[in-house]
N, C-alpha and C positions, 0 to 999 in steps of 0.2 A: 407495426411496431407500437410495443406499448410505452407511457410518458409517465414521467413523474415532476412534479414541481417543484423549481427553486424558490428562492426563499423572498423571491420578486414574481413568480405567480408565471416564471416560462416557464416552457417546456424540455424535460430533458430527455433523452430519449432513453429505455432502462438498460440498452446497450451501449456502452461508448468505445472507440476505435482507440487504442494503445499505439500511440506510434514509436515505439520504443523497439520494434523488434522488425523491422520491414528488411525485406531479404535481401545482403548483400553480394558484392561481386568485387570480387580484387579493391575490398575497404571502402566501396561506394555503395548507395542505394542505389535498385534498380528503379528507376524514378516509371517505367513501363507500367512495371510490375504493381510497382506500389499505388499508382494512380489508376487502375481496376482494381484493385480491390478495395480503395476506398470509395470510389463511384460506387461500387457495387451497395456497398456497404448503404452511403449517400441514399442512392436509391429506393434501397430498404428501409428507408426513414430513421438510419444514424443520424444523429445529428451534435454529437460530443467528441470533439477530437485533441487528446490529451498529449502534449509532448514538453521538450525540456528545454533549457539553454544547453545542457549537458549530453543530450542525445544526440550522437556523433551526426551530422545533414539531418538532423529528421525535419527542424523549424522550417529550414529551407527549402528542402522537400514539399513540404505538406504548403507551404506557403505557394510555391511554383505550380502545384496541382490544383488548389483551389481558384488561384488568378485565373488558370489558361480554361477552366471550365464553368467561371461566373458563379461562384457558389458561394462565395463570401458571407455573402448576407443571411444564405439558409441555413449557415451552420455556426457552432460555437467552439470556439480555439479555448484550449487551457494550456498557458505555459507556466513558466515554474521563474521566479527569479534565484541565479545562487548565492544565495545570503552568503553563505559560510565565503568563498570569493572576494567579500568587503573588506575592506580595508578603511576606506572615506566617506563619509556620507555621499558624495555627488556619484558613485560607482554605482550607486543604485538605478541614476539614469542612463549613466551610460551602458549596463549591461540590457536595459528594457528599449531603448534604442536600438539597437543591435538587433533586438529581437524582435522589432518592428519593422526589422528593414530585412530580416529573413524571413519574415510571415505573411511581407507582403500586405500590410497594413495599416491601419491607424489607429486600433484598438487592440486591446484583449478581453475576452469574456468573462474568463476565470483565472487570476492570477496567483498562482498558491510561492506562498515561502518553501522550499524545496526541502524536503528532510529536516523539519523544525524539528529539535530531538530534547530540548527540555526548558523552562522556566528563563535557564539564566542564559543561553542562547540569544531568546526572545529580547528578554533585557539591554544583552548587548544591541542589537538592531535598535530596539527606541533610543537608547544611549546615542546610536550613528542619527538619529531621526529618521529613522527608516518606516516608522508608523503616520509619521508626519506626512512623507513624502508619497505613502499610498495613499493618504485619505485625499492627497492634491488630484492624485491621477484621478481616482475615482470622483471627486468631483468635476473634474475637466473630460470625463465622459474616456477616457484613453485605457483607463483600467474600470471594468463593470462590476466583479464582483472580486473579492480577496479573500485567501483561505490559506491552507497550511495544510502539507501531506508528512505524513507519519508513520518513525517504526521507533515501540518502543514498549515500554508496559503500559499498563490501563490508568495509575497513579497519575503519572504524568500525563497523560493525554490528558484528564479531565483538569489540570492546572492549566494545561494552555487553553483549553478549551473554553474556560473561564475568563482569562487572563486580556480578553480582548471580544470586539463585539465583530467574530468572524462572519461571514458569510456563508460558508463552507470549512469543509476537509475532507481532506482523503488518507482513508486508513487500506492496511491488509487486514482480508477479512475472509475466512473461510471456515469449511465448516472442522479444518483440523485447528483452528488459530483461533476457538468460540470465546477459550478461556485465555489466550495468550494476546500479545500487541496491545491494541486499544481493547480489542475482544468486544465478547455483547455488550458488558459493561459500558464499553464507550458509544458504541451505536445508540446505547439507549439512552445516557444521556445526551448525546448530540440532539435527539427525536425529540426528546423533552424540551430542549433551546430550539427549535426549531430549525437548527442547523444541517441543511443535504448532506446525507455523506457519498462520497464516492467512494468505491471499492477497487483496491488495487492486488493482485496475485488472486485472482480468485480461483484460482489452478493450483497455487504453490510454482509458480513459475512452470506448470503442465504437469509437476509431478500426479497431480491427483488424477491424472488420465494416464501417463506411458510411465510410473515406476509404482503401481501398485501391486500390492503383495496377489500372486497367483490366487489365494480362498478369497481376496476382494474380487477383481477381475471375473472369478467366476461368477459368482454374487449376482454381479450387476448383470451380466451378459444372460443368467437365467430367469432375471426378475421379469413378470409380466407386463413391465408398463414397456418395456424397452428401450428404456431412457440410456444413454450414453453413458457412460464416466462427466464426463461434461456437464449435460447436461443435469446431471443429479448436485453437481457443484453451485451449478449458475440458479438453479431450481429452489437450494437452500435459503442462497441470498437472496433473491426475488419475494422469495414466500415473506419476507420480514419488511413490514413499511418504511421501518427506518432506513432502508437503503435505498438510495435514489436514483445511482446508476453503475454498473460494472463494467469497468475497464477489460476490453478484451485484447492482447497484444495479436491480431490475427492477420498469417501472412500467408493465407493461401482463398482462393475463393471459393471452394467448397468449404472454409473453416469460415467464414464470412455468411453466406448462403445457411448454413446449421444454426450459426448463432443467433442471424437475425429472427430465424423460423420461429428459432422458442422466444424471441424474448414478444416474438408476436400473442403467445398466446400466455403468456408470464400473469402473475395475479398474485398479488399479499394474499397470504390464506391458503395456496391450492394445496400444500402438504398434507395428506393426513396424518394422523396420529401413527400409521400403520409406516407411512412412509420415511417417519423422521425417524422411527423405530429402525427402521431397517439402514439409514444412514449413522446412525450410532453403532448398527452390527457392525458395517465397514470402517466407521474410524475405530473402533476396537479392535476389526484384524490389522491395521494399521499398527494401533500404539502395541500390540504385541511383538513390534520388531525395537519398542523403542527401551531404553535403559535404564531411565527411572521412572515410576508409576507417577508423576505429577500431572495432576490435572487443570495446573493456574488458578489453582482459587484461592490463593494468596492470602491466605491465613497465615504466613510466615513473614509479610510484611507489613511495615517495610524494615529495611535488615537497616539495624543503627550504624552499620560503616559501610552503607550505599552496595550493599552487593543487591543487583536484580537476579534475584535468585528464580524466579519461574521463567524469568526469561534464559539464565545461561542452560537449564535445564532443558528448554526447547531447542536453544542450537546444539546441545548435546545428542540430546534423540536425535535429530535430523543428523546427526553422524551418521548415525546405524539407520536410520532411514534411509536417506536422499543421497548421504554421501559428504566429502569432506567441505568442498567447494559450496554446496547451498548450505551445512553448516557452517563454515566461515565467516559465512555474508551475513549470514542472519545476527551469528555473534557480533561481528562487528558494528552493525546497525543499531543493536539492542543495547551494546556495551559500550562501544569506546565513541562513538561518532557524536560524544555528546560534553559540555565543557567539565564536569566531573565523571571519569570512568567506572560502569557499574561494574568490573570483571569478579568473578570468582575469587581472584587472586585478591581481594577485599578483604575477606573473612579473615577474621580475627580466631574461631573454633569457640566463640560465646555458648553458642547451642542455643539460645533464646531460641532461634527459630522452628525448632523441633520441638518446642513444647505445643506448639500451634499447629502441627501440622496432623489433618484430619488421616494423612496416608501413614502415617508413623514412617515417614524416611527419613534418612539418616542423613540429614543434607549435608551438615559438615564434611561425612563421609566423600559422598555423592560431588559436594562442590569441589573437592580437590582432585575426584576422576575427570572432573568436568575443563580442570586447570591441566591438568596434565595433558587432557587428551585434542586441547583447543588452542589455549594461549603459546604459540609456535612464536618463530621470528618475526613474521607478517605480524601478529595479535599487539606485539612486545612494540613492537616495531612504532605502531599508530595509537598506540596506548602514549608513547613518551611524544608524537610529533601532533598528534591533534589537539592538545590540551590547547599548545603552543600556539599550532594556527588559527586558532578559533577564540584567542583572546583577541584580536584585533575585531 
């Protein structure tokens, strides 16, 4: 297993274990199940084990497996506290309690703010003293390092980014998402601060191995290196310093055993020129299924009545990509999960934005296919009730 360093000079391992997806049975983790393959994992010199307050048993879980096999100390928990859940400032300790006492405990390693999604978010938390109250933990040794995970455009990532003297973050990062979320952009500046990033979807949630378009699939299957679908995804991230560990949600132990193989032999640099060549042919039979030709290079913003226009365009493609359900999410992540809503349904038809766009599209056009084909009852729904719950 190869390592990369935190921003305190440990070790993190450049594979981390996702406990977000451990295989269930009639609404339960198979706690069997789940606890080989995270030994397995263990073994292989994981040593990053990522989960939530929000992940239905998993704290619990993972907390139960590491007690009963003494491994505490060899390895690093990240949990997540859920801000947006506050209401009072003191609910901060009590929901980190809670998670101490399902993790089986007395520290955390990596504490991240859970889906921090913009500026005034942020604001509200130091409003509750909630910045106050992590710099107590992490003096009192009970929280070690503090960070913030993120879906959102690259605008905002690098305000928050800014906005506080983090430790870490964890963004989505892959190689169809270079120009979208945080994107390179933010990786690079996080490398510039010296800030680890963690990589989260670095699959697309698996799409980039079981829903690629058949000319990818064959692509990869006839390339001479014989790299996986997988492997050419984990392969991208790796190759780039700025990343310092990828989250793999993996729930079988030959998908445990494959991942840890490569990240044994993983290296910033090993891509050649020939190779990244040839992963641009694949995200281009990709974006040949997608709707509009946007590439996120956000020359169109930022739009003066807050529409994220590269981002509704990506949950748009991923319609006709992935399907309605991974569009939805991503929409919703990108758009409404945040205290002022970026949706499409913004646009005012200014066209400012078309004067900057190097694809010449029609976005006015485009954002109101994008309204039509996205903003449903669910969309309408969390547009009018999150504003709401996320002023407290």
């Amino acid at each position: 297993m190869q390592y990369r360093k935190d921003r305190y000079g440990n070790d993190i391992s450049l594979l981390g274990f996702g406990c977000m997806r451990f295989t269930q049975s009639a609404g339960k983790i198979q706690l069997d199940k789940a606890e080989e393959e995270i030994m397995a994992a263990f073994h292989a010199g994981v040593n990053y084990f990522d989960t939530a307050y929000v992940y239905p048993g998993s704290e619990a879980a993972i907390g139960e497996i590491f007690e009963r096999n003494g491994i505490r100390d060899q390895i690093r928990i990240a949990t997540k506290l859920p801000h947006y859940l506050l209401k009072k400032p003191e609910s901060a300790e009590k929901y980190f309690q809670e998670e101490l006492r399902r993790l089986r405990t007395d520290h955390v390693d990596y504490y991240l703010m859970h889906m921090l999604t913009d500026i005034a978010t942020w604001e509200r938390l130091r409003g509750l003293g909630v910045d106050k109250w992590l710099m107590e933990k992490k003096k009192s040794g009970q929280i070690r390092q503090i960070g913030f995970s993120y879906h959102g455009m690259s605008d905002m990532f690098l305000e928050l980014l800014d906005a506080w003297d983090w430790d870490f973050c964890q963004i989505q990062y892959n190689y169809m998402d270079e120009h979208s979320q945080a994107g390179r952009t933010g990786l690079e500046h996080a490398q510039k601060k010296g800030i680890p990033v963690i990589i989260m979807e670095p699959l697309r949630g698996g799409r980039l191995v079981s829903h690629l378009p058949r000319n990818a699939e064959a692509a990869i299957a006839s390339h001479p290196s014989h790299r996986s679908a997988a492997a050419w995804a984990f392969d991208w991230l790796w190759d780039q310093e700025g990343v310092t560990c990828i989250l793999s949600g993996m729930n079988s132990l030959d998908m445990v055993r494959e991942n840890a193989s490569q990240a044994d032999r993983a290296r910033a640099g090993m891509l050649t020129q020939e190779d990244q060549a040839f992963l641009q042919d694949i995200a281009r039979m990709i974006n040949e299924k997608m709707k509009v030709p946007c590439t996120g290079c956000r020359y169109c913003m930022p739009c003066t009545h807050g529409v994220d226009i590269p981002g509704a365009f990506a949950a748009y493609n991923r319609l006709y990509s992935e399907g309605r359900f991974s569009a939805l999410k991503e929409y919703m992540m990108c758009t409404v999960l945040r205290k002022t809503p970026t949706l499409a349904s913004n646009c005012i038809g200014c066209g400012a934005c078309e004067i900057h766009c190097p694809q010449h599209i029609q976005i006015r056009e485009e954002l109101k296919n994008a309204r039509k084909a996205l903003e449903g009852p669910v969309i309408w729904t969390a547009k009018h009730v999150v504003p709401h719950f996320m002023k407290y």
